[in-house]
N, C-alpha and C positions, 0 to 999 in steps of 0.2 A: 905323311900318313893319309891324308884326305884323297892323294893323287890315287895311292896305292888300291885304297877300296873303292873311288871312283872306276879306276879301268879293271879292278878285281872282280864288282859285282852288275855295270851298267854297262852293257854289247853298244857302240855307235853311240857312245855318252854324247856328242858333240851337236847329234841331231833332234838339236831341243826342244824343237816343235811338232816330234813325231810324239804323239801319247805316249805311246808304251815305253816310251824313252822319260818323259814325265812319270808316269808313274813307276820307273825304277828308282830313278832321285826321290822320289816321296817314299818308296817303301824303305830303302837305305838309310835315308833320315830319321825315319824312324824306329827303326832296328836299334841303331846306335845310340840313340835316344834312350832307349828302353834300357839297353845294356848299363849303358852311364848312369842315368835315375836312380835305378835297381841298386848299384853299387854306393854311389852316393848317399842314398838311404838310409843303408843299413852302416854303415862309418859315421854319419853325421847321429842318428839316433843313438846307436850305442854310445857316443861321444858327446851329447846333450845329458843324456841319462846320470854321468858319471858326475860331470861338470857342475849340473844343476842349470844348466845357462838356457833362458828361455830362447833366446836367439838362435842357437844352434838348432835345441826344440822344433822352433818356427822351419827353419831354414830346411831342417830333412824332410817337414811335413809339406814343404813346396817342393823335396824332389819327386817327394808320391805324385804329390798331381800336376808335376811334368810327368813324370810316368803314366797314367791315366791317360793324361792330353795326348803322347803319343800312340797309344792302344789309340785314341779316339780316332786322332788324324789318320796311322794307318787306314784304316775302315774308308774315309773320309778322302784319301786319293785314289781310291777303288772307286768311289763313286761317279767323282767326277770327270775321270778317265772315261767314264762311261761313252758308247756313241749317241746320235742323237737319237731320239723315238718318237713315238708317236704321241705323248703324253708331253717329251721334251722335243722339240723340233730342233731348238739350237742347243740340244746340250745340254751338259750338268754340271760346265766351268763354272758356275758363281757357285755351287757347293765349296770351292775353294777360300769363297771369302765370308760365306756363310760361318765355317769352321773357323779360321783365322779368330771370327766374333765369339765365338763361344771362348774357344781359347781365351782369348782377352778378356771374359768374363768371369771365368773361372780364375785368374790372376785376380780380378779384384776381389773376390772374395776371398781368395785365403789372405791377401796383402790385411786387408781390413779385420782379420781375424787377427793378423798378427800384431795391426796398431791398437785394437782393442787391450789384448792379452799386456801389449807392452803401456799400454798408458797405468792396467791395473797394478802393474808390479812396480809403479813409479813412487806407491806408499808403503808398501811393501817389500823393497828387496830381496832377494835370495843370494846366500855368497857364492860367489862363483869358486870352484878347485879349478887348479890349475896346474897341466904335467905335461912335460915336452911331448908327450906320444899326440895329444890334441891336437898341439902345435903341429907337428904331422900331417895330420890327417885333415886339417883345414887347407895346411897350404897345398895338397895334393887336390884337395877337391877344387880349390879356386884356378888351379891349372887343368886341370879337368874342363870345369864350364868355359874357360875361357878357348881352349880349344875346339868345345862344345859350340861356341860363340862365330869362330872362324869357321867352321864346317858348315854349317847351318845358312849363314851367311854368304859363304861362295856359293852352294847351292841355291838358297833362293834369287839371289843376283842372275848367274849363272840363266837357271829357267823361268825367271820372273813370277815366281809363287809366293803369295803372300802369308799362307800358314808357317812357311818354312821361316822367310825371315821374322816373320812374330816370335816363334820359337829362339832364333836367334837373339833376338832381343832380351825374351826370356833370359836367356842363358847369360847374356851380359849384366842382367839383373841381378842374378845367382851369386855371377863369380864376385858383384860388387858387396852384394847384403852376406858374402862370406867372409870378405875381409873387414869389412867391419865387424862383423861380430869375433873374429881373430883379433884387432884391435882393442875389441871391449874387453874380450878375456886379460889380456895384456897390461892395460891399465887397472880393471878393476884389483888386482893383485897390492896396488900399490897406492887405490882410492876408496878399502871396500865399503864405505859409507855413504858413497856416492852409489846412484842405479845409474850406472853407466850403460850396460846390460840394454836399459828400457830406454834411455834417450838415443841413446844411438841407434835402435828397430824403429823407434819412430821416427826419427827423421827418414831413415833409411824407407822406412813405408811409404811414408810422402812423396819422396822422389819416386816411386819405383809407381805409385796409382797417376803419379803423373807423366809419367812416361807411358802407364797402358791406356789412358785415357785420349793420350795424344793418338796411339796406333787404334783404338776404337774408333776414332776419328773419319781415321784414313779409311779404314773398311765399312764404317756405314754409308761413310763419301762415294764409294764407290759401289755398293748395293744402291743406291738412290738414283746413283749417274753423276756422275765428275764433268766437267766439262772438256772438250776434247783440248787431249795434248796437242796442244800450240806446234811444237817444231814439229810433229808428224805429220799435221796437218798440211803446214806452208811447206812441208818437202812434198807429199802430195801431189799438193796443188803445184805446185812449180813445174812437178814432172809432168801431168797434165796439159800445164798451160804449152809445154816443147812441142805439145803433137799435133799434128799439123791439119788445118780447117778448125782449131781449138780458138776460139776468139774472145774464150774469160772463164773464170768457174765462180763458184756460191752455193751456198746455202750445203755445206760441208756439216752431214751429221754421222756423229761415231756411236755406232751401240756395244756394249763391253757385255761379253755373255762369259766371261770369264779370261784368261793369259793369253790363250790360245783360240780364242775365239770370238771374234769380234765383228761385225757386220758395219759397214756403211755406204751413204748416200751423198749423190753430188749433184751440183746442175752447172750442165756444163754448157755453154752458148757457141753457135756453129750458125754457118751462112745458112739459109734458106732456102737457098741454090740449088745448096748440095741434095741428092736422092736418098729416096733411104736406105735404100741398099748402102751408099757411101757412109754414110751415118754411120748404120749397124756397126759396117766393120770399122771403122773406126773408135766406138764406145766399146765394142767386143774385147777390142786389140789392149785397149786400156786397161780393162778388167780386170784381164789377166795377166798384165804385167804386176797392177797393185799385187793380186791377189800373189804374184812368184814375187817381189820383193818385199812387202810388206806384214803379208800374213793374213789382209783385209780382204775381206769378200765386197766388193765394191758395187753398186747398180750406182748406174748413170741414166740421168734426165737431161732432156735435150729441149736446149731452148732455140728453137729458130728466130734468127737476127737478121733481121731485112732492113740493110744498113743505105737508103733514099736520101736524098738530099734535103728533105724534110726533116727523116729522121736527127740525121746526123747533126743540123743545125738545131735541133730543139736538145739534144741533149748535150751540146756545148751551153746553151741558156739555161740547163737544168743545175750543170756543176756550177755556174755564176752565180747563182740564187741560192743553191746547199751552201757557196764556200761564205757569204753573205752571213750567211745563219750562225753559222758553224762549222770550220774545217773537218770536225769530226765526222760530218753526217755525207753517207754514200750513197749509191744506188746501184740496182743492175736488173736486167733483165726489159731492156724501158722497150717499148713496142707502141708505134699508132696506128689506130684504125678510127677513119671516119671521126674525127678531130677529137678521140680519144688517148690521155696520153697513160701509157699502166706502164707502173714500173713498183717494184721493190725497192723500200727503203730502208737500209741498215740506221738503227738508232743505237749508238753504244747506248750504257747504262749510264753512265757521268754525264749526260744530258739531259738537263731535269725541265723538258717541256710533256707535254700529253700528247698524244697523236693528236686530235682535234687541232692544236695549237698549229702545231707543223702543215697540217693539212690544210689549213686557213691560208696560212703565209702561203702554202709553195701555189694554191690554188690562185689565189688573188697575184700573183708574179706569171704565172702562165698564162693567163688569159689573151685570145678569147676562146685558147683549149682546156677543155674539160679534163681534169687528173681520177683516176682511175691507180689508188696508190695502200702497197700494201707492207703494213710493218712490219718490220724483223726488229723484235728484241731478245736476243740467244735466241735463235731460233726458236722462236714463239710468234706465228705471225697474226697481227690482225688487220681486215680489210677497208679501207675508207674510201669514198666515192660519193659525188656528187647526185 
């Protein structure tokens, strides 16, 4: 089914980084959303109603506001499909994850309405009725979301949107806090003195705020700045370092302006030699390779390396003294001028000295050159010099 209305309603589904191809997976998701909610709704309330079961109650009142969220989201991939402007220069991809966060907030409040409602009726009971037509209409809905669940899922995957998989998640929430309340119906028949009803929505609340709390997580992580994907990176850099006058890279920073939109920075080290005219085309060349395989709009910084027999022998003496310290602790970029030695110092974080500290040591080992050294912790650098 998913295949059927993916090639039914999305022209060139496959080209997932063209917007408009984006924004057809987001308007399709949420069509189908809307349709599914709508019907779920109106089954599960008429079917609370009868029952008496606040679960069920709960359960239709979270398909309304999955219906709402998708009204909302629709709107919400219209935005960020947007091009760039003049107000936005990169864009309106983190509107993606802006949304995502409402969504997820809007989950924990009805969740928390629902652990309310079910703690009240834990002194209180209500009997549940119970008639095969229910039975029905629960287990059609739990296949429902759980379809809901797969659809949502391949698509978010598919074009790396974070509302859609939220949504998905939703869904697999749905189909779980419906069988258990088809369970409670089931039991309570044959416990009615028990509020089975109210312990099983509260548990079930619990798991489900900690599951949205977990994906809250992930999207404020990523409105704030994540730290860059590791393998993107070192594939990157690796393709980088093949090309040729390439003699190292550093200080790799990724900016995430949304899926489809991401900006970053390198510095890349090259002889001295070379002119600049060579240079250009060679950083140029690189560009645009990131840019056709990756999706990254890359600028490159260019360190000239004027690799002297000075040189070369002080920064054999520099790795003696770093591995001294600490195996962990690197460098790059090292340059002397006029018995100055400057270089960049990577400090992972699990090395608990101060820069002062390091600067003492590597100062007093190099002598009777002056260091000229500046820190990298996550790319945050600060300057030390004599």
């Amino acid at each position: 089914m998913k295949n059927y209305l993916i090639h039914k309603f999305i022209q060139n589904s496959e080209n997932v980084k063209d917007e408009k191809v984006r924004l057809s997976y987001g308007t399709l998701s949420s069509f189908v959303g809307m349709f599914c909610n709508i019907l779920l709704f109106i089954m599960k309330i008429i079917v609370g109603f009868f029952s008496h079961s606040l679960s069920i109650v709960s359960d239709a009142l979270n398909n309304l506001t999955d219906l709402v969220n998708n009204i909302i989201t629709l709107f919400a991939y219209r935005i960020a499909s947007k091009p760039a402007d003049k107000e936005h220069p990169f864009g309106h991809g983190r509107m993606e994850y802006i949304i995502a966060f409402v969504i997820e907030i809007i989950m924990v409040v009805v969740t928390f309405e629902i652990l309310i409602s079910a703690i009240k009726r834990l002194t209180n009971p209500i009997p549940l009725n119970m008639h095969p037509t229910y039975l029905i209409v629960l287990i059609l809905s739990i296949l429902i979301k759980l379809w809901m669940y797969s659809f949502n899922r391949f698509i978010g995957e598919k074009i790396n949107h974070y509302p859609i998989q939220a949504v998905a998640i939703d869904s697999r929430n749905d189909a779980i806090m419906t069988t258990i309340t088809l369970i409670s119906l089931i039991f309570a028949q044959f416990l009615p003195t028990l509020p089975i009803d109210s312990i099983l929505s509260i548990l079930l609340s619990c798991w489900i705020l900690y599951a949205v709390f977990k994906m809250l997580k992930e999207v404020v992580d990523k409105l704030l700045g994540n730290p860059v994907n590791l393998p993107v990176q070192k594939e990157i850099e690796e393709h980088i370092k093949k090309t040729k006058d390439i003699l190292g890279v550093h200080d790799f920073l990724l900016h995430d302006y949304g899926p489809s939109r991401q900006i970053a920075s390198i510095h890349v080290e090259m002889p001295s030699s070379l002119s600049l005219e060579e240079a250009h085309q060679t950083i140029d060349q690189i560009e645009k390779e990131v840019l056709e395989n990756y999706g990254i709009q890359l600028t490159i910084h260019i360190d000239p390396i004027k690799n002297t027999d000075e040189t070369i022998q002080l920064k054999e003496q520099l790795k003696d003294i770093l591995k001294e310290k600490s195996p962990l602790l690197s460098f790059h970029d090292f340059q002397v001028h006029e018995g100055i030695c400057q270089f960049d110092l990577l400090v992972p974080d699990e090395l608990n000295l101060s820069n002062e500290e390091l600067y003492e040591y590597i100062q007093e080992k190099m002598k009777p050159y002056k260091c000229d050294i500046t820190f990298d912790h996550q790319y945050i650098s600060e300057r030390v010099s004599s």
